[in-house]
Legacy VTK file of the C-alpha trace (Angstrom):
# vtk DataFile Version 3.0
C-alpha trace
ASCII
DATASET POLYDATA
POINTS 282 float
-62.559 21.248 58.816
-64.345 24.004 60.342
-65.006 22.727 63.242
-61.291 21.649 63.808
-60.115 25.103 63.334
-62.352 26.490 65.806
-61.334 24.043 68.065
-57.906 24.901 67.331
-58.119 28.721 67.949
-60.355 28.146 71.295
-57.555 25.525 72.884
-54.766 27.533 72.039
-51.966 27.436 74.407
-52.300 31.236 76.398
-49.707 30.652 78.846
-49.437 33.755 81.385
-45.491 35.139 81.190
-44.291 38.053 81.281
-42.033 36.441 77.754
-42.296 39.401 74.967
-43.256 36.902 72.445
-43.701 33.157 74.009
-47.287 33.448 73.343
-47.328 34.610 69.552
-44.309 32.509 68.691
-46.239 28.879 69.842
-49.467 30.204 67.751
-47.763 31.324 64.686
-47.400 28.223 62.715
-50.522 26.943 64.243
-52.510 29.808 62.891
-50.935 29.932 59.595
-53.390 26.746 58.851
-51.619 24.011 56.641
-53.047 21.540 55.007
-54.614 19.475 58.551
-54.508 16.369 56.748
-53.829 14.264 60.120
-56.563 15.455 61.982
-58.495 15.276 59.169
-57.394 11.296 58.841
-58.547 10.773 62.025
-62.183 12.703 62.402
-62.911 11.089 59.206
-62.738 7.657 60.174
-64.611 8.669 63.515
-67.084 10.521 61.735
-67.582 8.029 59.383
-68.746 4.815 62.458
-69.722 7.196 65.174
-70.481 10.653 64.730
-71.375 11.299 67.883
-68.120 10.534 69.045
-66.732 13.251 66.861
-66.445 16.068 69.598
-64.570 13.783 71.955
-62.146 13.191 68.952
-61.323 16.655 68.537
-58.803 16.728 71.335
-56.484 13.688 69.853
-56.764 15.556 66.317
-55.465 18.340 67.650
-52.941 16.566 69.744
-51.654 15.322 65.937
-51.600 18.740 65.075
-49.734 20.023 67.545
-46.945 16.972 67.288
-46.718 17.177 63.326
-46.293 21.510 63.814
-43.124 20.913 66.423
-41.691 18.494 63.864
-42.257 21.083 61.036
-40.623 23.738 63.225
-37.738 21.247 64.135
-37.265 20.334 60.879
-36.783 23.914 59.340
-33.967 24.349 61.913
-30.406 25.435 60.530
-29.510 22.496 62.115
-31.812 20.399 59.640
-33.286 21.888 56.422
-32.663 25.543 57.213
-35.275 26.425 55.567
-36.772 30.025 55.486
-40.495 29.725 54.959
-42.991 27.042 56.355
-47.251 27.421 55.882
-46.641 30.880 53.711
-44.864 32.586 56.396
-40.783 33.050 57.633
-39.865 29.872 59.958
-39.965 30.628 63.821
-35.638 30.635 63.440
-36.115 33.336 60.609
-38.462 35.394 62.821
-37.167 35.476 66.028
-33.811 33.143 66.808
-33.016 29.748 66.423
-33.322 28.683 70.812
-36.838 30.204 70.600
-37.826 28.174 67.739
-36.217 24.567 69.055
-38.405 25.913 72.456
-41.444 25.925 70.619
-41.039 22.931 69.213
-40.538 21.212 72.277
-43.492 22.853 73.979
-45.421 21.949 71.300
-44.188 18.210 71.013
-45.399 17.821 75.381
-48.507 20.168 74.655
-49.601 17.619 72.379
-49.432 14.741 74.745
-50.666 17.001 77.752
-53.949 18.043 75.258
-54.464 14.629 74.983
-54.147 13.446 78.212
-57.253 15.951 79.001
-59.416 14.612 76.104
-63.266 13.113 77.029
-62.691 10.115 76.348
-61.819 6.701 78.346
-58.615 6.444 80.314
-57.571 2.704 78.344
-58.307 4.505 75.283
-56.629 7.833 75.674
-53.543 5.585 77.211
-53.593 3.563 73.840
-54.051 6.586 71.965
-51.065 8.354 73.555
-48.841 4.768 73.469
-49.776 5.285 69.226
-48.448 8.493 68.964
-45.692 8.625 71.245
-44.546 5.339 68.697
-44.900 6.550 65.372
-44.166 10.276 66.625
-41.059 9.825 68.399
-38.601 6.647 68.245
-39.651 4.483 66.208
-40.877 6.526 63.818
-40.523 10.353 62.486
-37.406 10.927 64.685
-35.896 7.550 63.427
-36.763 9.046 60.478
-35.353 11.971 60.267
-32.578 10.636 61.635
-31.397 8.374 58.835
-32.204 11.632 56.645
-30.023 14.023 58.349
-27.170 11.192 58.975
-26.897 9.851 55.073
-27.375 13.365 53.728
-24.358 12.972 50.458
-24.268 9.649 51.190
-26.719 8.023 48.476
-29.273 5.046 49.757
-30.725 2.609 47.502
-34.308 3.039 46.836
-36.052 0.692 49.154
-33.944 2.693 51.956
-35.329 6.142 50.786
-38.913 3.939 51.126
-38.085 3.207 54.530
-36.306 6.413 55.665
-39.554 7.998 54.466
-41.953 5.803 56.087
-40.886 6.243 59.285
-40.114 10.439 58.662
-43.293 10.819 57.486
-45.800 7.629 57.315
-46.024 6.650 60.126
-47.788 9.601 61.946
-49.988 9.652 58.715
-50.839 5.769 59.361
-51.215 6.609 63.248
-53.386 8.832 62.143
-56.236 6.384 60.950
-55.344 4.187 63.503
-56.032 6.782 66.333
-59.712 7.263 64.951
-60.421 3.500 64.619
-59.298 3.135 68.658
-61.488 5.845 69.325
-64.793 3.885 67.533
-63.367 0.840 68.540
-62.959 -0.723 65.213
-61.668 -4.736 65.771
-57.655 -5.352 65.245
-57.845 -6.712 62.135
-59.570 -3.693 60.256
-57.320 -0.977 62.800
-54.173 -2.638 60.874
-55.995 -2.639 57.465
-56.397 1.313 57.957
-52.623 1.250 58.822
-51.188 -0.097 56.322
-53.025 2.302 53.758
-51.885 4.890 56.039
-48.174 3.486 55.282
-48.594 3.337 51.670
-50.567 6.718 51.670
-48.138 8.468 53.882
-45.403 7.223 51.125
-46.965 8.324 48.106
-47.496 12.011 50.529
-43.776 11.943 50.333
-43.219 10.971 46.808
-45.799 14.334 46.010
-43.593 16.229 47.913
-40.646 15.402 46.188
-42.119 16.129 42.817
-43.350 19.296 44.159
-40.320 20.682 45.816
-38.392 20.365 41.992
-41.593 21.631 40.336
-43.285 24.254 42.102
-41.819 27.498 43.480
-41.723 28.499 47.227
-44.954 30.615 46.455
-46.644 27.945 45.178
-45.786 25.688 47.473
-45.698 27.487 50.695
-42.477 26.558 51.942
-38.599 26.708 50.984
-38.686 24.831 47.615
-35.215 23.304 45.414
-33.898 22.249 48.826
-33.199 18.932 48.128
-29.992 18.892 46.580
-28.322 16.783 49.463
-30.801 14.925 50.479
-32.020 11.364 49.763
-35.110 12.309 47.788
-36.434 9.954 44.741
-35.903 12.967 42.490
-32.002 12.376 43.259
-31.951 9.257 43.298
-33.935 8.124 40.348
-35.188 11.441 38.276
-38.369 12.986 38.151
-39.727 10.766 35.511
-38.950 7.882 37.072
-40.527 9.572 40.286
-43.399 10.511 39.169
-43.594 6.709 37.330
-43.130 5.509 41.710
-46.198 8.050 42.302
-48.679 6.889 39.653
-48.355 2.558 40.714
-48.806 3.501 44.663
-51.943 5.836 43.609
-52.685 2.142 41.944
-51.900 0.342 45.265
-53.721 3.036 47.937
-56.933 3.276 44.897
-57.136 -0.672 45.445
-56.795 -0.719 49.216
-59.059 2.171 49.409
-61.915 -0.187 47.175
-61.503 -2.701 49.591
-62.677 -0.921 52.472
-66.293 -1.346 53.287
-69.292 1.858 52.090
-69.388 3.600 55.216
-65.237 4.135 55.646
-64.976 4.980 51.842
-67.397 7.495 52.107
-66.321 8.982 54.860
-62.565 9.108 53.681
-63.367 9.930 50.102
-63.376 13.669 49.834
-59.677 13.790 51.510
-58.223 10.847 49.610
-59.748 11.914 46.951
-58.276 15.649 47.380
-54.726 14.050 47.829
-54.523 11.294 45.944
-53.380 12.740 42.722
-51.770 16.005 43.822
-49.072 15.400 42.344
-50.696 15.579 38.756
LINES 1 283
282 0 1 2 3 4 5 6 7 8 9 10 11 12 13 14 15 16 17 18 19 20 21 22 23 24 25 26 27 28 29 30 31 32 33 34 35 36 37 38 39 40 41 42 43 44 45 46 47 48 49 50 51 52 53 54 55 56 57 58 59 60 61 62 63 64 65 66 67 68 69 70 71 72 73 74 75 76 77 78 79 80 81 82 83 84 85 86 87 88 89 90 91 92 93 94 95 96 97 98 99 100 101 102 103 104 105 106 107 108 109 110 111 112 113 114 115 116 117 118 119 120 121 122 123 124 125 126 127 128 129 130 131 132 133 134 135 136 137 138 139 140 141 142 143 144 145 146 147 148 149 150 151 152 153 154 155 156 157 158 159 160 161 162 163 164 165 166 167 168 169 170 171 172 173 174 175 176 177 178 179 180 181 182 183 184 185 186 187 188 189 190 191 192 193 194 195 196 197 198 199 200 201 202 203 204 205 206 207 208 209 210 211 212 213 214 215 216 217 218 219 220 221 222 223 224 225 226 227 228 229 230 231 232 233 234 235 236 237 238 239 240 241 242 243 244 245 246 247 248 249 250 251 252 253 254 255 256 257 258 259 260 261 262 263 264 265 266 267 268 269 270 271 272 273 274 275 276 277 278 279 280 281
C-alpha cells in the first residue's frame, strides 16, 4: 500500500492553467485515500507470480484508481445519489459546483486510460489491459450498471436483478481487477477466468457489505452519505437486513471455497486483503 500511495501523489495530474481550482479539485478525492482495494486486487496477484514485475504494475493500478474515483464523483452527483460526503470529505458538487465536479470526473475517467497507455509494459499487453477496463468500466459494465440503478429507482426488481444490476455497477471492475494483474504475469486463460469469477462473486458480496453498512453505520463511520437508500434497489429494501446479512454470510461461504481452491502462492499473496474484507460486514 505504501508504495501505491507514493506512486499516487508523484503521478498526480499538475496540469498548467491559469483555472483557480482545476488542479486541487482533480486531487481532492484522490488524496482523501479510500479504501484502494482495486489496485490492491491487482498488485497482489502480480506480486504474488512476479514481483519484479510489480513496479511496471503500478501504472494500471493506478489507472483503476483513477476510473473507480470519476465513478465515485459521478455517482455522488445530484443527478444520481446526491450525496454530500465521499472518502470523509464534502463531494466535489458540495465544494465547488455541480459542472466542475461532472469535469473532473470525466478528466479523471480519460486520465485513467491516458496513465495507462504510458505504463512500462508491452504494447499487446497494455492494449489488452486497456480493452479490460474500458469493458467492465464503461458499457458493459459499471455504466450498464448504474444505469439499471438510476432507471428502476421506485420501481422494485426481483432479487436475482438487484444481483445483476450490482454485478455490473460494481463487480465487474472488482473482477477486472484480478484479471488485469494475471495479464500482466501472464497467467494461462483458464486460471485469468478462475480469478474472475471470484472477482464477480467478491465484488457482490462488496456490495451486499455496503448495503448492510449504509442502514447500520452513520456517515462518520462510514465515510460517506449513509441512510440513502430509501429508493433504491438495495437487498436491505428488498429483502430486510436479516435476510441480507443471511445473502452475505453463504457468498463469504462461496468466495472462502473459491479462495481454497486457488493454488499457495495466489492465496498467500491475496490473503491479507481478502482476509481484511471478507467479513466486514460482521
Amino acid at each position: 500500500m505504501q508504495r501505491f500511495e507514493a506512486y499516487l501523489k508523484a503521478n498526480l495530474p499538475d496540469i498548467d492553467t491559469f483555472h483557480p481550482y482545476y488542479n486541487k479539485a482533480m486531487r481532492a478525492m484522490l488524496l482523501a485515500g479510500g479504501k484502494r482495494f482495486r489496485p490492491m486486487l491487482l498488485l497482489s496477484v502480480v506480486e504474488a507470480y512476479e514481483p519484479l514485475l510489480f513496479e511496471g504494475a503500478l501504472a494500471p493500478a493506478f489507472a483503476l484508481e483513477l476510473l473507480h474515483t470519476y465513478s465515485l464523483i459521478h455517482d455522488d452527483l445530484p443527478a444520481m445519489d446526491n450525496a454530500s460526503l465521499r472518502r470523509g470529505l464534502k463531494t466535489l458538487h458540495v465544494t465547488y459546483d455541480e459542472s466542475t465536479a461532472i469535469l473532473i470526473g470525466d478528466a479523471l475517467n480519460t486520465e485513467a486510460f491516458y496513465h495507462l497507455s504510458k505504463a512500462p509494459l508491452r504494447d499487446d499487453i497494455k492494449i489488452k489491459l486497456i480493452e479490460l477496463l474500458a469493458r467492465d468500466g464503461g458499457t458493459y459494465g459499471m455504466v450498464l450498471g448504474q444505469s439499471i440503478d438510476i432507471h428502476f429507482e421506485n420501481i422494485p426488481l426481483t432479487l436475482e436483478q438487484i444481483k445483476e444490476l450490482h454485478r455490473n455497477k460494481t463487480a465487474k471492475l472488482i473482477a477486472t481487477s484480478l484479471q488485469m494483474g494475471a495479464v500482466i504475469i501472464g497467467l494461462e486463460k483458464k486460471k485469468q477466468e478462475e480469478l474472475y469469477q471470484f472477482g464477480i462473486d467478491l465484488g457482490l458480496l462488496f456490495q451486499i457489505q455496503d448495503d448492510i453498512i449504509d442502514e447500520t453505520q452513520s456517515e462518520e463511520e462510514a465515510g460517506k452519505t449513509t441512510g440513502n437508500d430509501g429508493d433504491k434497489n438495495s437487498f436491505i429494501n428488498l429483502i430486510g437486513l436479516e435476510t441480507t446479512i443471511e445473502e452475505a454470510e453463504a457468498l463469504v461461504k462461496t468466495v472462502e471455497q473459491q479462495f481454497n481452491g486457488f493454488d499457495e502462492q495466489l492465496q498467500s499473496g491475496l490473503k491479507d486483503i481478502v482476509q481484511k474484507y471478507l467479513y466486514r460486514h460482521r
